[in-house]
C-alpha positions in Angstrom: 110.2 103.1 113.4 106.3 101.7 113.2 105.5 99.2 110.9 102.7 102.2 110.0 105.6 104.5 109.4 107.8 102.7 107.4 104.7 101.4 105.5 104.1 105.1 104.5 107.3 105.7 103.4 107.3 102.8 101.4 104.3 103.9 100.1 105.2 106.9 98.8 108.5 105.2 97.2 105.9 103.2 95.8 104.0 105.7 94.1 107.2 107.9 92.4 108.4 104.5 91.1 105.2 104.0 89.2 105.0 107.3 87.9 108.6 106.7 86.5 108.5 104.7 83.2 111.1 101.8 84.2 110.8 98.8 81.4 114.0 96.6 81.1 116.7 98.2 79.8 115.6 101.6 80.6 115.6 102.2 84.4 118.0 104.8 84.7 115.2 107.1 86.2 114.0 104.5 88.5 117.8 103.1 89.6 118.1 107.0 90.9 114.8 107.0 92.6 115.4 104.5 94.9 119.4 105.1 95.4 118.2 108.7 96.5 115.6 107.1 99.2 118.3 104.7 100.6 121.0 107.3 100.6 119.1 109.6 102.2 117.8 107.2 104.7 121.7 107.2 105.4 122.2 104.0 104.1 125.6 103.6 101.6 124.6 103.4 98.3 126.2 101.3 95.4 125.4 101.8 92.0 126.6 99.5 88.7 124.5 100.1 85.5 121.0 100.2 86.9 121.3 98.4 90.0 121.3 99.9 93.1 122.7 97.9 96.6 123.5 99.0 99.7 125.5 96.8 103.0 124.7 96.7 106.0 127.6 98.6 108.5 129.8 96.2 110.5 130.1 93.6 107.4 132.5 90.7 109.1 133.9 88.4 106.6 134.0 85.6 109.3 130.0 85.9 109.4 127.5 84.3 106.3 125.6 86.9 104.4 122.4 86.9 103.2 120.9 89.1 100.2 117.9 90.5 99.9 116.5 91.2 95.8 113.8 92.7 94.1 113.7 94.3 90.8 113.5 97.8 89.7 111.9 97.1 86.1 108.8 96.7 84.4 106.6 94.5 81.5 105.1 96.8 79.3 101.6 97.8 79.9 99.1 95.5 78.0 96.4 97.8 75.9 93.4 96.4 78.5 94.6 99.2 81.0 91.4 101.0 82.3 93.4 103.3 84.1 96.9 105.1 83.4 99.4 102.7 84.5 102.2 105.5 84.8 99.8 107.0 87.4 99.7 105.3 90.9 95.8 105.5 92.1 95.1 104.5 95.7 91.2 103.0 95.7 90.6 101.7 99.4 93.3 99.4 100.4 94.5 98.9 96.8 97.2 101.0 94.5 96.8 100.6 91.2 100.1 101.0 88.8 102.2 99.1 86.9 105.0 97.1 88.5 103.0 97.4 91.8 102.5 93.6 92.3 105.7 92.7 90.3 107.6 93.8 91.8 107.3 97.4 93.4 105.9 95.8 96.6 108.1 93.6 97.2 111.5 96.3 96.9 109.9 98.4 99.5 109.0 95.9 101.7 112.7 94.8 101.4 114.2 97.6 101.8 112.1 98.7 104.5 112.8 95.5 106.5 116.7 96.3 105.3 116.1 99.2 107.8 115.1 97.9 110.9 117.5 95.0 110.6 120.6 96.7 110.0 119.9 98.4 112.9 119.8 95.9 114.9 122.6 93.2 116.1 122.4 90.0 113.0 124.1 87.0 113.1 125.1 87.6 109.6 125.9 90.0 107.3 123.1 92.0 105.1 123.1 93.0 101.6 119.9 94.7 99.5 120.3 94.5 96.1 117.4 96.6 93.4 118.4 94.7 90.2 117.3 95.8 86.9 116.4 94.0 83.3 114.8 91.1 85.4 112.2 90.8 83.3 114.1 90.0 79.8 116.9 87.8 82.3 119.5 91.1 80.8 123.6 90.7 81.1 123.4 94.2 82.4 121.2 93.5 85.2 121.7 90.9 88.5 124.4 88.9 86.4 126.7 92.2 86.1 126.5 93.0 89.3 127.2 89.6 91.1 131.0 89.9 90.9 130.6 93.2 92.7 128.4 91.6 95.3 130.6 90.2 98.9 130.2 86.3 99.0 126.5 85.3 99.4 125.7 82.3 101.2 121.3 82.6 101.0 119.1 84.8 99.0 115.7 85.9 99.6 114.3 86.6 96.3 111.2 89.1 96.6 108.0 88.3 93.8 104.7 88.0 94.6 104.1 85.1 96.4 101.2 86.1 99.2 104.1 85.5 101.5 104.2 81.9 101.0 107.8 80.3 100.7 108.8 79.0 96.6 111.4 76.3 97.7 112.1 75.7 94.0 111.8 77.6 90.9 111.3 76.4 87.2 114.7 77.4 84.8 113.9 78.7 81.1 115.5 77.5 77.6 114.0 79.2 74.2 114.9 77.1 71.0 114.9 78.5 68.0 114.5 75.5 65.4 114.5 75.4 61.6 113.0 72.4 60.2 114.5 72.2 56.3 113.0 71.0 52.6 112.7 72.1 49.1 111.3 74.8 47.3 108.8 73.7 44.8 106.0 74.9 43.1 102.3 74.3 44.4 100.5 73.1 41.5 103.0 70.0 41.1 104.3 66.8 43.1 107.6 68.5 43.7 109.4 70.0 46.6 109.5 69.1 49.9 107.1 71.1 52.4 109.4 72.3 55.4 106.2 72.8 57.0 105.0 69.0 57.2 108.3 68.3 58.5 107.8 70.8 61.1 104.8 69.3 62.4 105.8 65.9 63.0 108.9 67.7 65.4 105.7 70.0 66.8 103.3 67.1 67.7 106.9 65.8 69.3 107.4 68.6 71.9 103.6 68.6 72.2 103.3 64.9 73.4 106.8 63.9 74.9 107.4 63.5 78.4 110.7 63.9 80.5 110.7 60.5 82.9 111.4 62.1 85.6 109.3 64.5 87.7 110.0 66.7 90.8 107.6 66.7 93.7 107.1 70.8 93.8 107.8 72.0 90.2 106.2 69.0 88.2 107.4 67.9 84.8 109.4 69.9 82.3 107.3 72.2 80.2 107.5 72.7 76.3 105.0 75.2 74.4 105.3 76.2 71.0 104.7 79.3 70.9 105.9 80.6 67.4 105.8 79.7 64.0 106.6 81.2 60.7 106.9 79.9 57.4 106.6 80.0 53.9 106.3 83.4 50.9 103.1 82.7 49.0 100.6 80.5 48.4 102.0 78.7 45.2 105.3 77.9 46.5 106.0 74.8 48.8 108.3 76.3 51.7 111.8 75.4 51.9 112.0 76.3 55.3 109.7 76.7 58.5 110.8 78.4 61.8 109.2 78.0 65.0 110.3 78.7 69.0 109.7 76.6 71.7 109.6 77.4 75.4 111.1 75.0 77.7 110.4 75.2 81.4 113.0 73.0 83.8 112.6 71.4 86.6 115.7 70.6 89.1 115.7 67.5 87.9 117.7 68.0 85.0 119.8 70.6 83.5 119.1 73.3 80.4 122.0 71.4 78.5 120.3 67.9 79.3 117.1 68.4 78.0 119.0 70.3 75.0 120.7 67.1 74.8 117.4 65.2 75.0 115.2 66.9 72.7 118.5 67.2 69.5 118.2 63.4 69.7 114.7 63.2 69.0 113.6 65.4 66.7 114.5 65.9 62.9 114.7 69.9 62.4 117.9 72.0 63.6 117.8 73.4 66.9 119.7 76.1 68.7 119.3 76.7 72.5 119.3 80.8 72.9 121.1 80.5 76.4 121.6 77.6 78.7 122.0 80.1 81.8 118.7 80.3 83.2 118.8 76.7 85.5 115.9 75.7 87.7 116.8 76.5 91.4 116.1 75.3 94.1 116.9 75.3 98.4 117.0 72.5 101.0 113.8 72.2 103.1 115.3 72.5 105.9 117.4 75.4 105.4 116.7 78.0 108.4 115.8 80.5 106.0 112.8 77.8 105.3 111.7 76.6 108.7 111.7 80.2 109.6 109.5 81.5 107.2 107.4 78.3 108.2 107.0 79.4 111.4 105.7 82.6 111.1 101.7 82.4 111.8 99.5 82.4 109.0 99.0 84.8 105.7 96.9 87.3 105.4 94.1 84.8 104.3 94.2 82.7 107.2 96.3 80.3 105.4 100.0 78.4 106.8 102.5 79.0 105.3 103.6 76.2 103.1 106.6 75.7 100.8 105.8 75.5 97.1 107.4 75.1 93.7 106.9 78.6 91.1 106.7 78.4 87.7 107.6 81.4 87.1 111.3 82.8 86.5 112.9 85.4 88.6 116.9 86.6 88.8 116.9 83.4 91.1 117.5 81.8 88.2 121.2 83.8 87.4 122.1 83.0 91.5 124.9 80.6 91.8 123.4 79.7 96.1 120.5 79.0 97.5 117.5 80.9 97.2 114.3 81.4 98.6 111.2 83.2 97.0 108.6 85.0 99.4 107.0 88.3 98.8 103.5 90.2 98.8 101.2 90.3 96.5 100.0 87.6 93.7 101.4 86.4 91.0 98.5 86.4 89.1 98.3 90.2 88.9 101.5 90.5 87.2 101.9 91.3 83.6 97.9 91.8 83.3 95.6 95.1 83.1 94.6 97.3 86.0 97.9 95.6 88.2 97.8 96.6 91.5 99.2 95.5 95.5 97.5 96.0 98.6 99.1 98.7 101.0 97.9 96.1 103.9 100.0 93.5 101.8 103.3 95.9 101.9 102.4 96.4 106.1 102.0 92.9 106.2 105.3 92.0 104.3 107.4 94.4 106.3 106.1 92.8 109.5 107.0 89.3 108.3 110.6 89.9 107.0 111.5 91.1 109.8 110.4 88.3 112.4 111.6 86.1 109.8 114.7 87.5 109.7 115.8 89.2 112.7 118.0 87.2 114.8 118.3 84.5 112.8 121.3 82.0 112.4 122.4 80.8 109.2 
């Protein structure tokens, strides 16, 4: 099998997944898309909900296993689309489509890579995993699946990366808080505005730093991002609602900085979920130093390890992880998304010197 070959082929997978509507929650279409390409490829094919994994033949308990994951889903298209996002348009090198860059490319690069190294003596054992409801961090996605999943020992986790290695990966924790007063009417000193007690809690998570910082992910994050308050304009609100979004870094866990932030502001605060944790994997795993020593990107650059921002089902994996796909990660979610079919070639070629042969 040619790296031109299985670059078609991916190609092509490519293309039927973007023409199949696949937002989280409602890949059902998509799941049987690519369990029909896998299975037909002769590969066994497992199917929970919408997630689709196969194993590599010959699996030895005795030997580590490492699992390679992408998703299946989708954002929804932002109105700035120029084209038809359900339609998959090849311009030159570049395919436009939704879920192209995030994270069509990298699943097809995966699984193509799957191919050529299960057929091909590993130290270890191999397991592909297509996960769905990435994008909304879903029960019925990667988390259902896991207990179905033989011991993992590494994960490589594909997102658009250009191929560089993410070492470390902000966590997520949404708070819902309620800062309280007294309903009162407008004209009169009486009542007490929910709203101004909001806002001294707001310019808090605006201005407060976390002490301590990590060296590839930075400091925690917190954004406001919602507020809602008050019924009309003559009536001082009892009540103001706002949600904050609160990115982790390794340095502390969901439930410390829950801790943290309780003790220093006034309004009531509930934590939506403490599951999403920052991850992170040593530097000198071999998973890293090989992906270091593959030559340089398709932009002439080294491969370095960095720290993402952004969340991925990395977050819901109880080992190690890496991060390392094609594309970039500033295409996702926007207008006009698209991945570079010399991206996928690219991609295919480097999983598999990066992985082929090597000892965990």
């Amino acid at each position: 099998m040619s790296t031109e070959h299985l670059t078609s082929e991916a190609l092509e997978l490519l293309r039927q997944l973007v023409a199949t509507p696949r937002t989280s929650r409602n890949e059902t279409a998509a799941a049987t898309i690519f369990a029909d390409f896998i299975g037909e490829k002769g590969l066994r094919v497992h199917r929970e909900a919408n997630n689709v994994w196969t194993i590599a033949d010959g699996f030895d308990e005795s030997r580590p296993t490492l699992l390679l994951n992408a998703h299946l889903d989708t954002v929804k298209a932002v109105s700035a689309w120029t084209r038809d996002p359900l339609c998959p348009t090849l311009e030159g090198d570049c395919l436009f489509g939704l879920g192209t860059n995030d994270d069509g490319a990298s699943l097809v690069s995966l699984t193509q890579a799957f191919r050529v190294l299960s057929s091909r003596p590993q130290h270890y054992n191999l397991v592909l995993l297509a996960s769905a409801e990435e994008e909304v961090s879903g029960r019925d996605g990667i988390e259902r699946v896991l207990p179905l999943l033989p011991p993992i020992d590494v994960a490589l986790v594909g997102e658009p990366t250009g191929m560089q290695p993410a070492i470390a990966e902000k966590g997520l924790m949404v708070l819902d808080v309620t800062a309280h007063g007294k309903a009162g009417h407008a004209a009169r000193e009486e009542g007490i505005n929910a709203i101004y007690r909001a806002v001294d809690d707001i310019v808090w998570f605006r201005n407060y730093r976390f002490p301590q910082e990590s060296p590839l992910l930075g400091p925690v994050k917190m954004s406001v991002t919602v507020i809602q308050a008050g019924t009309q304009h003559n009536v001082v609100p009892d009540e103001c609602h706002f949600i904050v979004d609160v990115r982790s870094n390794e340095c502390y866990s969901n439930e410390q900085l829950y801790q943290e932030i309780c003790s220093h502001v006034t309004s009531e605060v509930e934590a939506r979920s403490f599951r999403l944790n920052s991850s992170r994997i040593d530097p000198e795993h071999p998973l890293v130093r090989r992906a270091l020593s593959l030559g340089p990107d398709l932009l002439g650059q080294p491969r370095r390890p960095f720290g993402s921002p952004t969340l991925s089902d990395q977050a819901l994996m109880p080992w190690p992880s890496m991060k390392m796909g094609p594309g970039n990660s500033a295409r996702s979610h926007t207008a006009d998304e698209y991945i570079r079919v010399s991206e996928i070639h690219a991609a295919i070629e480097d999983y598999v010197a990066m992985l082929d042969g090597l000892s965990l």
